[in-house]
C-alpha positions as CSV (number, residue, x, y, z in Angstrom):
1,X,5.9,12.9,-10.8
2,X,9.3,13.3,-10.8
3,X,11.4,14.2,-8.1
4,X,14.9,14.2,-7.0
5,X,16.6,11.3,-4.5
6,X,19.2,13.1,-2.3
7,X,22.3,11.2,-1.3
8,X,22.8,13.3,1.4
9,X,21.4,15.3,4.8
10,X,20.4,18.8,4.3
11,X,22.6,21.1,6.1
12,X,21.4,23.2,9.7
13,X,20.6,26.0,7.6
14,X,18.3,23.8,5.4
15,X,20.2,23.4,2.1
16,X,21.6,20.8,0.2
17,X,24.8,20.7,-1.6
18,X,24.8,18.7,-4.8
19,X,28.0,18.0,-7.0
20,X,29.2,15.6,-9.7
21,X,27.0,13.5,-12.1
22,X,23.9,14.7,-9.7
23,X,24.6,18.6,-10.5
24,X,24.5,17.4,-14.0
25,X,21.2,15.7,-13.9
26,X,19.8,18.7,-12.3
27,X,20.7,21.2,-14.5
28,X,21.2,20.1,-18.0
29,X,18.4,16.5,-17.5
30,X,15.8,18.2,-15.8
31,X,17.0,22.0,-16.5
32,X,16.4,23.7,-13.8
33,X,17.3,27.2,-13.6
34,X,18.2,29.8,-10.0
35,X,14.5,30.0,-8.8
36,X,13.2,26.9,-10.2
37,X,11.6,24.8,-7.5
38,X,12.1,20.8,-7.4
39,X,10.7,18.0,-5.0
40,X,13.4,15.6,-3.3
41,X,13.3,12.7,-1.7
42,X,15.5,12.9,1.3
43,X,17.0,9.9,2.3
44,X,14.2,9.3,5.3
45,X,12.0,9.2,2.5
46,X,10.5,12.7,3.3
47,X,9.4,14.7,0.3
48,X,10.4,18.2,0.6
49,X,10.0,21.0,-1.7
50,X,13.5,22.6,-2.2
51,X,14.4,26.0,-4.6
52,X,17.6,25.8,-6.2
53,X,19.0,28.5,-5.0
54,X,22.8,28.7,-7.0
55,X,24.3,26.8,-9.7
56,X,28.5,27.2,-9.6
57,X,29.8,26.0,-13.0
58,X,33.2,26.1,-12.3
59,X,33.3,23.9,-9.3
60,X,30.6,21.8,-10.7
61,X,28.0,21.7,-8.2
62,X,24.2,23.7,-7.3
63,X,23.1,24.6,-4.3
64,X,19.6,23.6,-3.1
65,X,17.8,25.1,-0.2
66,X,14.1,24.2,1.6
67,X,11.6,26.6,0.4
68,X,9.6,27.7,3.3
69,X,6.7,26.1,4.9
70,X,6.6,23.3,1.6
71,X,7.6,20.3,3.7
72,X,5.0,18.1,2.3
73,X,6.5,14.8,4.1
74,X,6.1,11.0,2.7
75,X,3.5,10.5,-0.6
76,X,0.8,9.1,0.8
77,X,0.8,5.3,0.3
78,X,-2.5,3.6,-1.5
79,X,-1.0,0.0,-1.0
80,X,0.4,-0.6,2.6
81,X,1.4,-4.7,1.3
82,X,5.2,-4.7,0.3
83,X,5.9,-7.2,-2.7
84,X,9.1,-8.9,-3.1
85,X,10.3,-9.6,-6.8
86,X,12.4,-13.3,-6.7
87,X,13.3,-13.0,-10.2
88,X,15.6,-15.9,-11.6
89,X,18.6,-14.5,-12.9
90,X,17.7,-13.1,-17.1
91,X,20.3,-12.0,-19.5
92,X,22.2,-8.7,-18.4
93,X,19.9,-6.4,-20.6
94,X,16.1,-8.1,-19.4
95,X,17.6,-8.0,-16.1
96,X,18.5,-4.3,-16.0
97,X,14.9,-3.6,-17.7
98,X,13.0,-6.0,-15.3
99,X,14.8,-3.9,-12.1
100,X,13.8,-0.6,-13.8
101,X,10.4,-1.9,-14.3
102,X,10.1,-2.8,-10.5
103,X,11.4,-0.1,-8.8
104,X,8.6,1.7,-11.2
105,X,6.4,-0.8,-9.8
106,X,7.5,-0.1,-5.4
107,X,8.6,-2.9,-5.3
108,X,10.3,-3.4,-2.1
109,X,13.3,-5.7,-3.3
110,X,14.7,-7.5,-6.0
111,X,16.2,-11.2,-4.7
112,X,18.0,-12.7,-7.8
113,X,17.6,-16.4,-7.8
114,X,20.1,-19.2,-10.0
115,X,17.7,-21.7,-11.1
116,X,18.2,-25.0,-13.2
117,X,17.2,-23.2,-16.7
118,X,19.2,-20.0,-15.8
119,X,22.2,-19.6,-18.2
120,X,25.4,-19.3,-16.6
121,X,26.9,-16.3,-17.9
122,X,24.0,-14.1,-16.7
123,X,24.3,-15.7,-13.4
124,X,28.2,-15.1,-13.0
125,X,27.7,-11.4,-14.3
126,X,24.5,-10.9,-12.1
127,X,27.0,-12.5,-8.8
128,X,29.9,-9.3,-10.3
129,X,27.0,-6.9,-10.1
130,X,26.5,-7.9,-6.4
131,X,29.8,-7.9,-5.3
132,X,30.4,-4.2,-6.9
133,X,30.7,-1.1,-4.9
134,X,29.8,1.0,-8.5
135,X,26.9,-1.2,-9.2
136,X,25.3,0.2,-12.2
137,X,21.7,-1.4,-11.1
138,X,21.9,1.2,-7.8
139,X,22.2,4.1,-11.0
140,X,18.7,2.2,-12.6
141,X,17.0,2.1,-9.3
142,X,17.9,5.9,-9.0
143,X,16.5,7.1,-12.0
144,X,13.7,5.0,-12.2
145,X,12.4,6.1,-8.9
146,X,13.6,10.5,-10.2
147,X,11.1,9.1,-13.2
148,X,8.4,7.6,-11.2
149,X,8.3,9.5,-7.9
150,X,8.6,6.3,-6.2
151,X,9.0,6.6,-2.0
152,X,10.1,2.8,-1.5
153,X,14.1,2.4,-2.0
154,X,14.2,-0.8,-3.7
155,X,16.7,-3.0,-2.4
156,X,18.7,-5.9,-4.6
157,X,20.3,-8.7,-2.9
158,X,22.7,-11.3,-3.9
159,X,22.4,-14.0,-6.5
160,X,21.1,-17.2,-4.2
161,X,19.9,-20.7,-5.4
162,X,16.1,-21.6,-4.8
163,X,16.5,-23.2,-1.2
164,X,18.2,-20.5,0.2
165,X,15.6,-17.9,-1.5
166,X,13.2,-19.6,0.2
167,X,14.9,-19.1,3.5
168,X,15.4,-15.4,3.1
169,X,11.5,-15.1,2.1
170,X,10.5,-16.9,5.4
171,X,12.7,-16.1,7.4
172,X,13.6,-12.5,6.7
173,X,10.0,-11.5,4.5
174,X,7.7,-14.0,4.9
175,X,6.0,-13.0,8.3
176,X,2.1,-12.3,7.6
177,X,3.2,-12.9,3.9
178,X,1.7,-14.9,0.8
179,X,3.8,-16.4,-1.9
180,X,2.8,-16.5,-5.6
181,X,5.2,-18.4,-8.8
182,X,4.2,-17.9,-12.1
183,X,4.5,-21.2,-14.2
184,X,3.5,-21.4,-17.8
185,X,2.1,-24.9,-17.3
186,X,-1.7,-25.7,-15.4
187,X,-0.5,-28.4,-13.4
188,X,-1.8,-27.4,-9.4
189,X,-2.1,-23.7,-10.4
190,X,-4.7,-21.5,-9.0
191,X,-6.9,-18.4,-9.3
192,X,-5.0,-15.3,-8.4
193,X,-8.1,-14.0,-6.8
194,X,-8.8,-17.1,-5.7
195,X,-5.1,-16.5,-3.6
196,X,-5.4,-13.3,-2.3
197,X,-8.9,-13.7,-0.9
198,X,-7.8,-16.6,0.8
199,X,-4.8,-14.6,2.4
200,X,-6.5,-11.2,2.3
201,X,-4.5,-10.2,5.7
202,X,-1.2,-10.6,4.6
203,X,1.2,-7.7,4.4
204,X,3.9,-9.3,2.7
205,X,3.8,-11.1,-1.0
206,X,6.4,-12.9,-2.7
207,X,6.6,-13.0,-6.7
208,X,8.6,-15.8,-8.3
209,X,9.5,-15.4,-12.0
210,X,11.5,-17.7,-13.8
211,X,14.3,-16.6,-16.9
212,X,14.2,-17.0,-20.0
213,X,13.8,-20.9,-20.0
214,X,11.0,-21.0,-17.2
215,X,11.2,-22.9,-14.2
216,X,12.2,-26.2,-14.2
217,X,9.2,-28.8,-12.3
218,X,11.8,-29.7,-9.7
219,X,12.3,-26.2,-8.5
220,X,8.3,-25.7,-8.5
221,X,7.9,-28.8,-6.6
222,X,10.3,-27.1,-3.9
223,X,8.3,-23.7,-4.1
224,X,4.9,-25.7,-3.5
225,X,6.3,-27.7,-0.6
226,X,7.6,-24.4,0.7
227,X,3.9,-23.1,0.5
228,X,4.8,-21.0,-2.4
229,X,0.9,-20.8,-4.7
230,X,1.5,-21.4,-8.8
231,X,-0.4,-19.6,-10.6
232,X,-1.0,-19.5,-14.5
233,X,-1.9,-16.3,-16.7
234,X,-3.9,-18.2,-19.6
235,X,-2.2,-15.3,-21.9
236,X,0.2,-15.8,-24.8
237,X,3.8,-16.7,-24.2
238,X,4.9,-14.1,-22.3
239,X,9.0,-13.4,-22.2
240,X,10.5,-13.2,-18.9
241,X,10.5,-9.7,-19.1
242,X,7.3,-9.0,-19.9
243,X,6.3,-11.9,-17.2
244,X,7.7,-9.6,-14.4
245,X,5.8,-6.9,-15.2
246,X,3.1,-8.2,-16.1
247,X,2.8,-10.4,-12.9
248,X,3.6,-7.5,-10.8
249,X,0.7,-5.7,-12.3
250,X,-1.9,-8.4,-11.6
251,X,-0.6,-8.9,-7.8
252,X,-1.0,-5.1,-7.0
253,X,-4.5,-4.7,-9.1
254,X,-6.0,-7.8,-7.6
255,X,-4.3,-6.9,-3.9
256,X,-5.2,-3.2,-3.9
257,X,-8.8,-3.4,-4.7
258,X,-9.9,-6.9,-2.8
259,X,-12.0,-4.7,-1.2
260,X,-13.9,-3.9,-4.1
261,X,-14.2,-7.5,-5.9
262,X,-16.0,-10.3,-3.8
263,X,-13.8,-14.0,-4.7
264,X,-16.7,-16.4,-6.3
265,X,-16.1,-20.0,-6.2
C-alpha cells in the first residue's frame, strides 16, 4: 500500500500544505489529480485519509485537506517485537540497498557497525553520511516506507565499532531483547527456532550482519561473550546484501508465528 509521509502538522482547518520535491512526487510520481484521494502518514504515525484538494503550479506546491470521517489511525500491527538491524558497514551502493530493504522490512533502526573485514572507504563515507544534515539515506527511508506503507520510522545511527554496538544494544535496546549474528561458519551456532523458543518473551531482537568479508572470529567471540546467539543458514554463499534480507526474513517468519510451530529438540 502506498501512502504518503508528511513532514509536517496539518493545519486547524485540517489541511496540509505540501511544496518542493514532495509537490512533485505527488503530482507527477503518484499522479494525483484535484479530487483524487491519498493516505498519509502523519508524523505521529496516524494514517489519515486526505483529498487533494488544489495543485498551484506556479508557486509549486498542492494543497491537501482531511476528507471527512476517514481518520483510519495507525495500521494495525501483526508483529509487536521491534528488530534492530547491526549491519557492518557494506560498500555505498549494498548499503543504500540493504537500508531500503529494512525500512521495507519495519525495521526499527539501522546501527552501522566498523568491523575488522570492513573496507575503509565505505566506513569513512558511511561516518560523512552520518554527520550530514542532507543525508540521502533519510530520502531511501522515505520512499521506501511511500512504497511499502510502512508505520515504523526507521532510525540510522552513527557508524560505531563492535564494543560500543554492543553497549548501545544493551543499554539503549536490549531490555526484554534477544540477540542473533549470522556467521557463515558452524562453529557454536544454533537453531534459529531453537533461539526464539528459548526467548519467546522478548520484545526486542538484535540482527548482526557482517560486510562483504564476513565477520572476523575475534569480533564473534565478543558478540557470544556479550550473549549475542550465532546462527548459520546452511544455504549457498549468500552476499552481504542478500544476508540482510534474507536474515531479516527468517527472524520475523520464525518470531511472528512461534505460536503456530512447537520447537523439537
Amino acid at each position: 500500500m502506498r501512502q504518503f509521509i508528511a513532514e509536517d502538522d496539518l493545519d486547524s482547518s485540517g489541511c496540509l500544505r505540501v511544496e518542493g520535491k514532495k509537490s512533485h512526487y505527488l503530482t507527477n510520481v503518484l499522479r494525483l489529480q484535484v479530487g483524487d484521494m491519498v493516505d498519509v502518514r502523519l508524523k505521529d504515525s496516524t494514517l489519515v485519509q486526505m483529498t487533494l484538494s488544489h495543485i498551484d503550479k506556479s508557486h509549486k506546491y498542492v494543497l491537501l485537506q482531511l476528507a471527512a470521517s476517514r481518520r483510519v489511525g495507525p495500521l494495525p500491527q501483526k508483529n509487536d517485537a521491534n528488530i534492530y538491524l547491526f549491519q557492518f558497514v557494506a560498500k555505498p551502493a549494498k548499503m543504500d540497498l540493504i537500508i531500503r530493504q529494512a525500512v521495507e522490512c519495519g525495521v526499527a533502526a539501522v546501527i552501522l557497525v566498523e568491523g575488522d573485514f570492513c573496507q575503509k572507504g565505505p566506513v569513512e563515507a558511511a561516518k560523512k553520511h552520518g554527520q550530514s544534515d542532507s543525508d540521502r539515506w533519510q530520502k531511501i527511508i522515505t520512499e521506501a516506507r511511500q512504497q511499502s506503507g510502512s508505520p515504523v520510522e526507521t532510525k540510522i545511527f552513527p557508524c560505531l565499532p563492535v564494543e560500543k554496538a554492543l553497549d548501545l544494544w544493551q543499554n539503549q535496546f536490549g531490555k526484554n531483547g534477544c540477540g542473533i549474528v549470522l556467521y557463515e561458519r558452524t562453529e557454536q551456532t544454533q537453531p534459529l527456532h531453537k533461539i526464539i523458543w528459548e526467548n519467546k518473551d522478548a520484545k526486542n531482537f538484535a540482527l548482526f550482519v557482517g560486510a562483504e568479508g564476513g565477520i572476523s572470529p575475534k569480533e564473534i567471540d565478543i558478540l557470544c561473550k556479550a550473549g549475542i546467539f550465532p546462527v548459520h543458514f546452511n544455504t549457498n554463499i549468500l552476499r552481504c546484501e542478500t544476508a540482510a534480507l534474507y536474515g531479516l526474513a527468517a527472524l520475523q517468519c520464525t518470531q511472528m508465528e512461534q505460536n503456530i510451530w512447537q520447537f523439537k529438540e
